[in-house]
C-alpha positions in Angstrom: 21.4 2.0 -29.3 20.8 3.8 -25.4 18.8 1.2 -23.3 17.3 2.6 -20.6 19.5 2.4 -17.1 17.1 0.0 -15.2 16.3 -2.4 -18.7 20.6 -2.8 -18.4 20.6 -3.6 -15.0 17.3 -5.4 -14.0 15.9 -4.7 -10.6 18.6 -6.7 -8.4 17.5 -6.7 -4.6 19.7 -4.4 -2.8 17.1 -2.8 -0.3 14.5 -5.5 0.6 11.6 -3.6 2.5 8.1 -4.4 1.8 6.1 -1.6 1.9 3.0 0.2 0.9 2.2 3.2 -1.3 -1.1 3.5 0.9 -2.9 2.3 3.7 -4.8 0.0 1.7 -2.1 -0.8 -0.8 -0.7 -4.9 -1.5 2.9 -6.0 -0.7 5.8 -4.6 -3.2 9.5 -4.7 -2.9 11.0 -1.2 -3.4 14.5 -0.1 -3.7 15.1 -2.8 -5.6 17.7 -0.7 -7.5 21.1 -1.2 -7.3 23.6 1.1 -6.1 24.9 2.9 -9.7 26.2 5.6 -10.8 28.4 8.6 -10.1 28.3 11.1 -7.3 26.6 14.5 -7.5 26.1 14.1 -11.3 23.0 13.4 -13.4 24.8 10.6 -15.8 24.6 7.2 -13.7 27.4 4.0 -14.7 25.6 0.5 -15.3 27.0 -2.3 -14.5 28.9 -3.4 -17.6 31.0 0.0 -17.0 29.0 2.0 -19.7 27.9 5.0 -19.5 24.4 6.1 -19.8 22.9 9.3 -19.3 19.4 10.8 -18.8 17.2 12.6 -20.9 18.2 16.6 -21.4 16.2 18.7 -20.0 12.7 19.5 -21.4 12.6 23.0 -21.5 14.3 26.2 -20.1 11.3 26.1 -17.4 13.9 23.2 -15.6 17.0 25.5 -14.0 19.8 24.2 -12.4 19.4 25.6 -8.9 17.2 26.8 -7.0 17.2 28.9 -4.1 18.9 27.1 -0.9 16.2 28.0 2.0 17.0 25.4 5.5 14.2 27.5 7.0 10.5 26.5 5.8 10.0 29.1 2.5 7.1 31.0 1.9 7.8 32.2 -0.7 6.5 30.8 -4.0 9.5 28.6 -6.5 9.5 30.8 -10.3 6.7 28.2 -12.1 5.0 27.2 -9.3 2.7 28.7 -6.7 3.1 28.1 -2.9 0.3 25.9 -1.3 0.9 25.1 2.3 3.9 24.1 4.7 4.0 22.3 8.1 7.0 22.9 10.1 5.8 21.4 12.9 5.9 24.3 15.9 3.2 22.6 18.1 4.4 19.5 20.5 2.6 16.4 20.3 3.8 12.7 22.1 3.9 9.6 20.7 0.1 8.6 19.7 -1.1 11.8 19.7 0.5 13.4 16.6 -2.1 11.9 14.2 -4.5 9.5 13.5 -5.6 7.0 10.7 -9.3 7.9 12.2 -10.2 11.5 10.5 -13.2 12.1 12.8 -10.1 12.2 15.9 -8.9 15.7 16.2 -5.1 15.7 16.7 -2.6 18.4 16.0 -1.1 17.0 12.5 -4.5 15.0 11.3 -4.6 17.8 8.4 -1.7 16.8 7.3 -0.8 12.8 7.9 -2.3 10.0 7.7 -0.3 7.5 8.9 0.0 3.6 8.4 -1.7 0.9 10.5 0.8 -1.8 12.1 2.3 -3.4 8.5 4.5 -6.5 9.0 6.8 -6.2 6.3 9.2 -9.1 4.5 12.0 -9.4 7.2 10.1 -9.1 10.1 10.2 -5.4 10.7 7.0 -3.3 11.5 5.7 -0.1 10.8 4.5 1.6 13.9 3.6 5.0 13.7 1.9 5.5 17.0 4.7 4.5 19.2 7.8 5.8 17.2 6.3 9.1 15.9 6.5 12.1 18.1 6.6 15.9 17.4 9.1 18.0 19.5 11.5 21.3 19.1 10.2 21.9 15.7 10.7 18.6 14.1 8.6 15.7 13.7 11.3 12.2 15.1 10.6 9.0 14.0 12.2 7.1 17.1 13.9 4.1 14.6 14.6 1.3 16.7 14.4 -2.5 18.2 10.9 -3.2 20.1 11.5 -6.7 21.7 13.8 -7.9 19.0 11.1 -6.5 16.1 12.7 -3.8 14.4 10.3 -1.2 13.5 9.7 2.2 11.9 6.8 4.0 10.3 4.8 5.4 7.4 2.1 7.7 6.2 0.9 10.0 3.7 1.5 13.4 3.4 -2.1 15.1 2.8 -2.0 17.6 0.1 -3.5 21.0 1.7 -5.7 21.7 -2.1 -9.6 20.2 -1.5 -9.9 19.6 -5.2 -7.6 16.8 -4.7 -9.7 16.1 -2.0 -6.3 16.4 0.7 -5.0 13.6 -0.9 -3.5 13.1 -4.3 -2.5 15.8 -6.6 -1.7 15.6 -10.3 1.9 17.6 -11.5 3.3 20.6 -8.7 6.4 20.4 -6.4 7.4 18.4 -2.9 10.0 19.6 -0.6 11.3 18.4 2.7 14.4 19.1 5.0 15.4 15.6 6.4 18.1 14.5 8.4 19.1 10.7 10.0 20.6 10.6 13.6 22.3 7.4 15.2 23.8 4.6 13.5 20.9 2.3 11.8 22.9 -0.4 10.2 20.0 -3.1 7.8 17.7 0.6 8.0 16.4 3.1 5.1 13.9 5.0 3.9 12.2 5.7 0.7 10.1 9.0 -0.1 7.9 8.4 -3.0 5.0 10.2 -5.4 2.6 7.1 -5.3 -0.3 6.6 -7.6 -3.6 7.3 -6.3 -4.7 4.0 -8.4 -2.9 1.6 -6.2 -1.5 0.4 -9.6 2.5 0.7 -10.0 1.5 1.0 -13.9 0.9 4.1 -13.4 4.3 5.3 -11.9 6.6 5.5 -9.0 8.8 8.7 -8.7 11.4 7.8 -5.3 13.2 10.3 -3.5 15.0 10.2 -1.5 15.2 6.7 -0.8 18.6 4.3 0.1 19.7 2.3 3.1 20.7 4.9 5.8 24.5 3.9 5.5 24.1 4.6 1.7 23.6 7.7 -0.5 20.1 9.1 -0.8 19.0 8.3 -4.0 16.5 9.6 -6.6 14.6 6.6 -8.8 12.5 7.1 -11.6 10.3 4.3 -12.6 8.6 3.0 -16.0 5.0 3.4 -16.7 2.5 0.5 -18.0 3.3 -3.2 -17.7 7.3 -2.5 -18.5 7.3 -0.3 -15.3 11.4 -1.6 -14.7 12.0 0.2 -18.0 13.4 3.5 -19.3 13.7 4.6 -15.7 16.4 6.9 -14.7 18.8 7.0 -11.6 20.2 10.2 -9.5 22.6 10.4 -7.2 22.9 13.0 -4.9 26.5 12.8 -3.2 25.5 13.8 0.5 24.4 11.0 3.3 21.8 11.4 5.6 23.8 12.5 8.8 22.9 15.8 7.7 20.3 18.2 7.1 19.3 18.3 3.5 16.6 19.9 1.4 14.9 17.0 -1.0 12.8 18.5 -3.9 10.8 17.1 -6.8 9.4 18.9 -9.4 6.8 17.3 -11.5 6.2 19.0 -15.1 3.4 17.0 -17.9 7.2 17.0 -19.6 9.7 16.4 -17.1 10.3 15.4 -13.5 13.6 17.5 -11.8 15.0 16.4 -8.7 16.6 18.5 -6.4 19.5 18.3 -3.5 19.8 21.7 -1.6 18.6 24.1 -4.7 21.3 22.2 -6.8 19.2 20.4 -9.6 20.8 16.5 -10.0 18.8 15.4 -12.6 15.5 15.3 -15.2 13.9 12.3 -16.5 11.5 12.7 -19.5 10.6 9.5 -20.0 7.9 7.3 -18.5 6.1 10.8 -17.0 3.0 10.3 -15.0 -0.1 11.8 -15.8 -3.0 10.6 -13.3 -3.0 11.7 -9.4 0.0 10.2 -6.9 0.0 11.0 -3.3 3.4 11.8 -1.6 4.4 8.8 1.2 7.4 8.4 3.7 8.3 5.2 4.7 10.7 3.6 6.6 11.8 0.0 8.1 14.7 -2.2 8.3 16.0 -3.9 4.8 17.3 -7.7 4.3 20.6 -7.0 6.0 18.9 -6.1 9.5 19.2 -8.5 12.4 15.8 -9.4 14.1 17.8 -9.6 17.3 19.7 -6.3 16.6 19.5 -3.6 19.9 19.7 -0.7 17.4 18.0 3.2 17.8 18.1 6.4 16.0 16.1 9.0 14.8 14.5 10.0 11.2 14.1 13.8 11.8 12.1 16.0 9.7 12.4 19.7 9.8 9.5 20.9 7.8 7.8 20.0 4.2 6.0 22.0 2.0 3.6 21.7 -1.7 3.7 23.8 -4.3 1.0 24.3 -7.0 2.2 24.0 -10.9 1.2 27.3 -12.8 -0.2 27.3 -16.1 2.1 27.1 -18.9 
């Protein structure tokens, strides 16, 4: 009998942030998932040397590419409609890009809203207004050592539709051209669908998330109070050094994941069915020095929502 790839291999700590699926959200542990699996393929490789596979696709509505576009598309996916995408052609310094106050007019409030100051596990810090800046059509996340605290940032991505009142949205597609510059060693990030609930219960859909020496990393979590179960893994077989197109696709029946167009995986179990909000976070993991003199750059090119259409 197939036991799901996370009930095989527990939840072992490999990538010890704390973070938050919201502003207002309690400590968690994420990417605790080990490293598994092979490269480029949807069939991951627990731990005892098995091998266990994910759920087939769940219907011919999942293809296995999709159109490679490193310019921000316009152009609606085939099964969803186009919403809204940001790819960030107006300027804006550090502490001026946006703010966790909605009444403050800056240039990207309509579409972040970033994290207060969050001390995290290992002493690292988000800090959005210092580190996040907007400049030659990327937003930079200036990853580095403030006075021996090693810091980062996080936020929401605001979805553009008003009937999910700019927040969370309930099935569609995310898409976002990322890229990692500088050598972050004890650094990651994790990308995440986040419940609107506050309650991990209700699902956790990750990607791309890994240590920025590792392989970014798709993670599918469990639902109710077994969320470490019947979860799958996908691997993607590209590092974060260069530009890449990360998409998720979330069906009432499936949720696809997405490297460049080329499709990596679909998990059918566990699917979410109430209202997640889309997050970025990123900090320094276990293995990062508090004294470390370390600085790079989390670079992202432009990001986009797309609207499921009725089946």
């Amino acid at each position: 009998m197939r036991r799901s790839l996370c009930a095989l291999l527990g939840f072992a700590v490999l990538f010890g942030l704390v973070v938050f699926g919201s502003p207002k959200l309690e400590q968690r542990s994420i990417s605790a998932e080990p490293q598994v699996g092979g490269r480029a393929t949807p069939s991951a490789t627990a731990t005892d040397g098995s091998s266990v596979s994910p759920s087939p696709a769940p219907s011919a509505s999942v293809t296995k590419s999709r159109p490679y576009r490193p310019k921000l598309p316009t152009k609606s996916t085939r099964g969803f409609t186009n919403l809204a995408g940001q790819d960030f052609d107006q300027d804006a310094a550090a502490g001026e890009v946006a703010s966790r106050d909605q009444a403050v007019n800056q240039p990207y409030s309509d579409w972040i809203l970033p994290y207060g100051n969050w001390t995290g596990n290992h002493g690292g810090e988000y800090r959005f207004q210092e580190n996040v800046s907007v400049h030659d059509g990327m937003l930079d996340v200036n990853v580095r050592s403030i006075d021996g605290t090693n810091t980062g940032a996080a936020w929401i991505w605001l979805h553009p539709d008003p009937v999910f009142r700019n927040y969370g949205f309930t099935y569609g597609a995310v898409e976002q051209r990322v890229k990692v510059v500088g050598d972050l060693p004890g650094y990651g990030a994790a990308n995440l669908l986040w419940p609107d609930s506050e309650d991990r219960e209700d699902g956790e859909i990750d990607f791309p998330e890994s240590g920025f020496d590792g392989e970014p990393t798709a993670y599918h979590h469990g639902l109710g109070p077994r969320f470490k179960d019947n979860c799958s893994v996908f691997k993607t077989g590209v590092t974060w050094a260069q530009w890449h197109v990360y998409r998720i696709e979330w069906r009432p029946n499936g949720v696809s994941y997405y490297i460049d167009g080329r499709l990596i995986g679909t998990n059918t179990d566990a699917i979410p069915t109430t209202s997640h909000h889309w997050v970025t976070q990123m900090a320094r993991d276990s293995a990062g020095r508090k004294d470390a003199k370390l600085e790079g750059h989390y670079l992202v090119d432009w990001v986009r929502f797309e609207e499921l259409d009725s089946e």
